[in-house]
C-alpha positions in Angstrom: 45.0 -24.8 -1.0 45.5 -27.4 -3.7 41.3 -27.2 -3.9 42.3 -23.6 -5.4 45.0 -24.4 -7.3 42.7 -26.8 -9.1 40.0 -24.3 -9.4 42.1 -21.4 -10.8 43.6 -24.1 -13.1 40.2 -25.2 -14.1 39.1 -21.8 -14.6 42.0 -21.3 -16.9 41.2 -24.3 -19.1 37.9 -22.8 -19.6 39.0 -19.6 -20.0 41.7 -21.1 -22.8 38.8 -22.8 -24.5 36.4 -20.2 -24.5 39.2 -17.9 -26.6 39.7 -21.1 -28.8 35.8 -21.2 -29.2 35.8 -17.3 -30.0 39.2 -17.1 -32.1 38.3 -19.9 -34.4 34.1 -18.4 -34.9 36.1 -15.0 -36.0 38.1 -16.9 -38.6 34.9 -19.0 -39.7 33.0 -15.3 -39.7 35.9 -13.7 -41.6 36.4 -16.5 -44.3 32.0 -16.6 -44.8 32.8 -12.4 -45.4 35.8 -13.1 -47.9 33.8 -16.0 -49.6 30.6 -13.0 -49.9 32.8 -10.2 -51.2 34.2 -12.2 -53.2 31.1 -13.9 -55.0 29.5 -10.3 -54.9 32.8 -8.9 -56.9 31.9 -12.0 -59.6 28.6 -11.1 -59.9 28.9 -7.9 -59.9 31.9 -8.1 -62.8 29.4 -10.2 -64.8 26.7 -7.6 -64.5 28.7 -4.8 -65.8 30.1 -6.9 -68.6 26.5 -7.9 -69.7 26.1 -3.7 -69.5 29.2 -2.9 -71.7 28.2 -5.9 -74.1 25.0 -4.1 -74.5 25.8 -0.3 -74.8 28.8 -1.9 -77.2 25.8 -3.5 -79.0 24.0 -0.3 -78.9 26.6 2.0 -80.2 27.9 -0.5 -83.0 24.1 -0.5 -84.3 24.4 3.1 -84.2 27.1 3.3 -85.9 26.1 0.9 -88.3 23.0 3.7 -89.5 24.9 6.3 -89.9 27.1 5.1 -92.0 24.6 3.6 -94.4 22.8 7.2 -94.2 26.1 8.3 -95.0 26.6 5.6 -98.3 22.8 6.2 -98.8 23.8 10.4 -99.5 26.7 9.4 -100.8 25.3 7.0 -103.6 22.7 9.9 -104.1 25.4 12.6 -104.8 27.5 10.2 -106.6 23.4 9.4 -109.1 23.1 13.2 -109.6 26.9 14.2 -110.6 26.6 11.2 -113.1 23.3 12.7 -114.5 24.6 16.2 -114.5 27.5 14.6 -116.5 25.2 12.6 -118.9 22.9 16.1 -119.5 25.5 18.7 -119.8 28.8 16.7 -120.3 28.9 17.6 -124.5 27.9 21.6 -123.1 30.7 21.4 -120.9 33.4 20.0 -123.5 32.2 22.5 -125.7 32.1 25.5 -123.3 36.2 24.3 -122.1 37.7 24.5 -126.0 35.7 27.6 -126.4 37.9 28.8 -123.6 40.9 27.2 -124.4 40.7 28.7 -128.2 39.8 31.9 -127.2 42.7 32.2 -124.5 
């Protein structure tokens, strides 16, 4: 009888150590997946920050053209008014106190 006490007890140590064995390899497992999620969230953060730095890139050069098409038509409107104004600005002085006299 005390032969199977000592047996059951035995049994139960092992049993005890074999959950110890398994609880603590789940918490190892779990911490390896938290540590890999979490580096994969970094790297992945990094990634997409590298992307926005480059479409930001992108669209500022973008940007950048139009607007000196933009001054480029707008210096050439700005030339031809000032040489319309140099040919015909007498004519139109003339043509406005016509006007104004004749009112």
């Amino acid at each position: 009888m005390d032969k199977m006490v000592e047996t059951i007890i035995e049994m139960d140590k092992q049993a005890r150590k074999r959950t110890e064995e398994a609880e603590a390899y789940q918490r190892k497992a779990q911490e390896e997946l938290e540590l890999k999620e979490k580096r994969l969230l970094s790297e992945r953060l990094k990634q997409a920050r590298v992307e926005i730095d480059e479409l930001a890139r992108g669209e500022e050069q973008e940007a950048k053209k139009k607007l000196d098409e933009a001054k480029s038509g707008n210096d050439a409107a700005v030339q031809k008014m000032e040489a319309l104004y140099k040919e015909r600005s007498t004519q139109w002085v003339q043509e406005i106190v016509r006007r104004v006299l004749e009112a």
